[in-house]
KOLMARDREN-703757 format. One record per residue: residue in three letters; x, y, z of N, C-alpha, C in turn. Coordinates in steps of 0.1 Angstrom, whole numbers, plus 5000, padded with zeros to 4 digits. Layout:
% residues N
ALAXYZXYZXYZ...
This chain:
% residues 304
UNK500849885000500050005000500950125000UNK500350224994501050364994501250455005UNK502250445009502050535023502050695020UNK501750765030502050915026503251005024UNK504350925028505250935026506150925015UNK505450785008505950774993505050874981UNK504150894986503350984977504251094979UNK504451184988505551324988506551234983UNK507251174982508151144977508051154961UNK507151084953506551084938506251244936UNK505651254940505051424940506151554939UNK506851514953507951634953509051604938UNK509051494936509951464922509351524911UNK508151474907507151574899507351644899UNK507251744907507551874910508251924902UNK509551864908510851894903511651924885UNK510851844885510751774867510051874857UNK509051924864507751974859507952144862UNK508252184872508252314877509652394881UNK510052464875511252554875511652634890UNK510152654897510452724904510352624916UNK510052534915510252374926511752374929UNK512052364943513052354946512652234963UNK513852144967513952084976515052134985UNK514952095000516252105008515952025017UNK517251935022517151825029518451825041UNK517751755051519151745059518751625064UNK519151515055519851385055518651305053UNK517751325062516351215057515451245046UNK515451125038514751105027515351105012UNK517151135019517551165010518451034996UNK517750925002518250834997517250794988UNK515950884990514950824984514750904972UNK515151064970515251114958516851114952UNK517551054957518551034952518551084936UNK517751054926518051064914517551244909UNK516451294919516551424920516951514921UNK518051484933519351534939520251574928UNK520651434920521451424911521051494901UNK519851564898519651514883519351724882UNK519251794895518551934896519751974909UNK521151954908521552014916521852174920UNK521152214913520452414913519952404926UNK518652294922517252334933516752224940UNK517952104943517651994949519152034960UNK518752004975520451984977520151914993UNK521051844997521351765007522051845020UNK521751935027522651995035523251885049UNK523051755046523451705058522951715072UNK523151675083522951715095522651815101UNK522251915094522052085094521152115095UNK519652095103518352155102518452285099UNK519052345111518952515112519152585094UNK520352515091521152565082520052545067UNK519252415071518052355055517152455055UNK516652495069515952645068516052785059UNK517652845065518052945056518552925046UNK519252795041519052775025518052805019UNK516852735027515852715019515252905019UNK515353005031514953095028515653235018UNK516453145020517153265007516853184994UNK516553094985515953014979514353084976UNK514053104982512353154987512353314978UNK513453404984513853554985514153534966UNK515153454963514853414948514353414938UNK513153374944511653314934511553184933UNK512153114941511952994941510952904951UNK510152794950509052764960509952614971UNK510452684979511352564986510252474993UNK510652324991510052234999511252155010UNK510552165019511852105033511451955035UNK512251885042511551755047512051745057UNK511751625071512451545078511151565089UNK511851455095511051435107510651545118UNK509351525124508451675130509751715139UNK510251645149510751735158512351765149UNK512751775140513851795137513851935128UNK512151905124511851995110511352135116UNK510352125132509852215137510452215151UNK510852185155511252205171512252265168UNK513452175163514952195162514952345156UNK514152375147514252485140514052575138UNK513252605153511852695153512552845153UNK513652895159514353015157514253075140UNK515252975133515152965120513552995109UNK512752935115511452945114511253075113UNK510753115130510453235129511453365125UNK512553375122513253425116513653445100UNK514253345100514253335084513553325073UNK512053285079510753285072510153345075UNK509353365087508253465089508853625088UNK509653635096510253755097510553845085UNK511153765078511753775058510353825052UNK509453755058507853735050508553675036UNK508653525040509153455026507853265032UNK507753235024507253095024508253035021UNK507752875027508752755024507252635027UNK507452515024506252445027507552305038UNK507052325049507652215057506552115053UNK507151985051506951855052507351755059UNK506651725071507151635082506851485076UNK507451395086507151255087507151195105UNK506851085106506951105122505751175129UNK504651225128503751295134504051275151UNK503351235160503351205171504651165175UNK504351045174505650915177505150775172UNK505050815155505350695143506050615147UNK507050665151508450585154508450555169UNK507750545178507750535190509150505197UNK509550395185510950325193512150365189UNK511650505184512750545184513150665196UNK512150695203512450755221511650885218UNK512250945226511651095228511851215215UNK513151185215513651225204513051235188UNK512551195186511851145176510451185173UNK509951225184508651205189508051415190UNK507151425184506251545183505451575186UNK504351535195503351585195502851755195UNK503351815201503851985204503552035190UNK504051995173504852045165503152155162UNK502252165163500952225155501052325165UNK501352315176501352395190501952465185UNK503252495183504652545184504552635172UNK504152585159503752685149502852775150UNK501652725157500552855162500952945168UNK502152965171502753065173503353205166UNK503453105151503853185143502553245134UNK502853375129501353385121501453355105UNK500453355103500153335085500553185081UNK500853085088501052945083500052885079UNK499752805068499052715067499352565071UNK498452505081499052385087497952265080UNK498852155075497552065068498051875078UNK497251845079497251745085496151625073UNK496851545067496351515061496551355064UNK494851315059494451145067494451065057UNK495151085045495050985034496351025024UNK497150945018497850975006497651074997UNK496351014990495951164978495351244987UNK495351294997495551405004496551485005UNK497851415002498651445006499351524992UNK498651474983499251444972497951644966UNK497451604970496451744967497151884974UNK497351854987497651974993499052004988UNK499751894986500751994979501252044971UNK500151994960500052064950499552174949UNK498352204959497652304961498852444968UNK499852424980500852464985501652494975UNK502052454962503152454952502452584944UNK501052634944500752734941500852854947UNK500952874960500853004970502352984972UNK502553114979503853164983504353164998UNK503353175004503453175019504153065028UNK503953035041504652955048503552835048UNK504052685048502852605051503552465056UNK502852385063503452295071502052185065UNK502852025060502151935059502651825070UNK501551795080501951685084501751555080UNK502751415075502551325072502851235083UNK502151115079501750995093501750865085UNK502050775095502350615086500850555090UNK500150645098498450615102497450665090UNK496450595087495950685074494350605075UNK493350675068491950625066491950535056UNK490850495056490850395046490450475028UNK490050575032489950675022490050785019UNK490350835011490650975010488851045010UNK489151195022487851225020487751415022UNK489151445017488951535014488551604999UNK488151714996487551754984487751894981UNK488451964990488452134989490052165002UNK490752155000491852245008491352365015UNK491752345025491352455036490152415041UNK488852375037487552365040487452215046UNK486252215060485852125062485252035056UNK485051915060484251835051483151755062UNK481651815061480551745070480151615066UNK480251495071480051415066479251315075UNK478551375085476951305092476251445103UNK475751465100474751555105473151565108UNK472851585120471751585125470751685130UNK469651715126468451835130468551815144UNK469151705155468351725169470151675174UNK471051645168472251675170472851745183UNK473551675195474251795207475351825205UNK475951755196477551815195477951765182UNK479351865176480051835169481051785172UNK481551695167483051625166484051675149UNK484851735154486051755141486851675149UNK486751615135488151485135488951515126UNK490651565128491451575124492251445117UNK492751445103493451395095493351255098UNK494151145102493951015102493451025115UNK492651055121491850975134490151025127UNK490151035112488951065113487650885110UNK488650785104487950625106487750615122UNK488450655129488550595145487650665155UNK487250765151486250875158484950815147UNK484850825139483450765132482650595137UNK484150555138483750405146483350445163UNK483850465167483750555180482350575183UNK481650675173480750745174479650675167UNK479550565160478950535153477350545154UNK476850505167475850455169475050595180UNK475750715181475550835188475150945175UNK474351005181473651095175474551245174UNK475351265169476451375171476951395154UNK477151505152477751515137478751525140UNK479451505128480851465125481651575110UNK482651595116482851715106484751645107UNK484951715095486351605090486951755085UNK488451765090489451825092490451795084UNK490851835072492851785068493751925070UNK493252055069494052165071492852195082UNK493852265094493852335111493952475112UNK494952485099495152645103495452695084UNK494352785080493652865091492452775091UNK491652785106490252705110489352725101UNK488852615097487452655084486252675096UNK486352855105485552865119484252835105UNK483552885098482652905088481552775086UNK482152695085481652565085481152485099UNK482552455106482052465119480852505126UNK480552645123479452745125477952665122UNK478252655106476852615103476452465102UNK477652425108477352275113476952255123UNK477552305138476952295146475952425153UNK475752535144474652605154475452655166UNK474852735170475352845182474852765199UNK474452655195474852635209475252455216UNK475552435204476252275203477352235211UNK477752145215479352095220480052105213UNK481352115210481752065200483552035208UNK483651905199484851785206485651795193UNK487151815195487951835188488651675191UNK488951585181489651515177490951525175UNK491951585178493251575165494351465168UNK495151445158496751385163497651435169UNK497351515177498751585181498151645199UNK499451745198499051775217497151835217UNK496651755228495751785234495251925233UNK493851955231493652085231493952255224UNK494952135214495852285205494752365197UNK493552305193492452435185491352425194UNK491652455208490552525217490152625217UNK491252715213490952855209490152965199UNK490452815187489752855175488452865180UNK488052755183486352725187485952835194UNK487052865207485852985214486053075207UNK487353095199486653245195486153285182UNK485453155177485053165164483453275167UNK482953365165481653425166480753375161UNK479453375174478353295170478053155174UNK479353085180479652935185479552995203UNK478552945212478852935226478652815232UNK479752705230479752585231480452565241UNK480452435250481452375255482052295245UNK483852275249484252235243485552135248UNK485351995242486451905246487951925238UNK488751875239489751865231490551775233UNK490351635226491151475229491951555218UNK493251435223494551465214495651405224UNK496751425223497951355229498351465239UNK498351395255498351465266499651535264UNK500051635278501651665281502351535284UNK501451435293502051355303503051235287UNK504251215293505251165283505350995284UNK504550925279504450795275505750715277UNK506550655286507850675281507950475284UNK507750395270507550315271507550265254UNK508350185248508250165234506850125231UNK506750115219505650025210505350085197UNK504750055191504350125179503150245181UNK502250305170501850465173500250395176UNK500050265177498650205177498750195188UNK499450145198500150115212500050255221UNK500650315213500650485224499050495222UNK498850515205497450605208496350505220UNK496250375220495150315227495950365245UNK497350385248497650435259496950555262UNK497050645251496850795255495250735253UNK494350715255492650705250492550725236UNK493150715227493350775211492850675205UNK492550525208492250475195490550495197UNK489750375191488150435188487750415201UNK487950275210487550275222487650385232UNK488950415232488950535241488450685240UNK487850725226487550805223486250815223UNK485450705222484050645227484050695246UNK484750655248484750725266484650825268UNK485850875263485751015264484751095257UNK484251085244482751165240481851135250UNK481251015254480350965261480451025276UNK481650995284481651085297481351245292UNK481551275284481451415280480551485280UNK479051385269478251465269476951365278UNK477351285284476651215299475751155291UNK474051215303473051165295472251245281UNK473451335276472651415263473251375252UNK473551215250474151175238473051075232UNK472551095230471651025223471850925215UNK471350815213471750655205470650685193UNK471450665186470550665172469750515171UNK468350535168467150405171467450355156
């Protein structure tokens, strides 16, 4: 099966091939995998090694150029490690670059702390004007960045070895409602691959269900006219707990309570794979069934 990682891989090559003003920068991961890109565009393809900080300001004087830089490597190397760089060399510049992570959470669980992101959507809300996409399927992946290879700005794709069984986005940037109800108490946005796991979850509860691949900026719009002004609404995502609480309250017109499952502070520190953590943290369907259910008590209604 195609993971999302080999799709940015085919895609970012595409790119390359296809578009003059495509350009890559890498520090060390993935770099075995365009190998023939590298070779083949060393203009606008290049390997800086062990250098995050350094794949940043390549990549933003690259940007200052006219060129559309795409970055890779893993979340905490791509955003943590480099977040000075970030907000400096990019925001600051007012230049775009599209970060492309792998690793979301802790894909890699076994590979320690180190490795491991949950923070990374947090940490960029910090910075303004990003577009953040979290995408739950391959040809999602494969859309938004195409869609990103058109704008100039800053944008962050998160990629995950977790994925739905289908692709179910249809519009970049915009929500997608995909069960809704006249007598409905809450909405659930389920973010990028936890949106099969939250629908099983929820299956048999009377709650709409609204599907998420880009977070920032919030599609507040839809949201709105999904759940009405006085609905619950439970945020789903992959990543730290609670990171678009904010969106919700301060979207106007929405006076909801609001949950926010996601991956706690508390630091899991115990191998396994990302199926393993998420059923640790309450993340897979069962635990997410709990936690909607303690949530909204006795006003969840069972669909007859």
């Amino acid at each position: 099966m195609t993971t999302m990682r080999d799709r940015f891989y085919s895609v970012t090559e595409e790119l390359l091939a296809t578009d003059e003003c495509a350009a890559l920068v890498l520090a060390d991961i993935g770099a075995a995998r365009v190998r023939t890109a590298l070779d083949r565009y060393p203009g606008r393809a290049t390997n800086v090694g062990i250098r995050e900080q350094a794949m940043v300001g390549v990549a933003a004087g690259l940007a200052m150029e006219g060129f559309r830089p795409i970055l890779h490597s893993y979340a905490p190397f791509l955003v943590e490690r480099t977040f000075e760089q970030l907000k400096l060399d990019l925001s600051h510049q007012g230049v775009g670059a599209i970060l492309a992570s792998v690793g979301a959470s802790y894909d890699w669980a076994e590979g320690g702390r180190t490795h491991q992101a949950p923070g990374d959507v947090a940490v960029l809300d910090t910075l303004p004007g990003w577009n953040v996409h979290v995408p739950g399927h391959p040809d999602e992946v494969e859309m938004l960045l195409r869609y990103e290879m058109d704008r100039s700005g800053p944008a962050y794709i998160r990629l995950g070895s977790q994925s739905n069984a289908r692709a179910t986005l249809t519009q970049p940037g915009r929500f997608v409602p995909l069960r809704t109800y006249d007598d409905a108490v809450a909405t659930i946005v389920a973010v990028g691959p936890f949106l099969d796991r939250t629908v099983e979850a929820v299956r048999d509860l009377r709650v709409n269900v609204v599907y998420a691949a880009t977070v920032r900026p919030f599609d507040s719009e839809t949201l709105l006219r999904v759940a009405g002004s006085q609905q619950d609404v439970i945020l789903v995502e992959p990543y730290l707990a609670g990171t678009s609480i904010r969106e919700v309250t301060e979207t106007r017109g929405l006076s909801p309570r609001v949950l926010g499952l996601g991956v706690p502070r508390s630091e899991f520190r115990r191998y396994g794979n990302a199926d393993e953590h998420d059923a640790a943290h309450g993340l897979d369907a069962a635990g997410i069934r709990r936690s909607v259910v303690a949530f909204l008590d006795e006003r969840a209604p069972v669909l007859s």
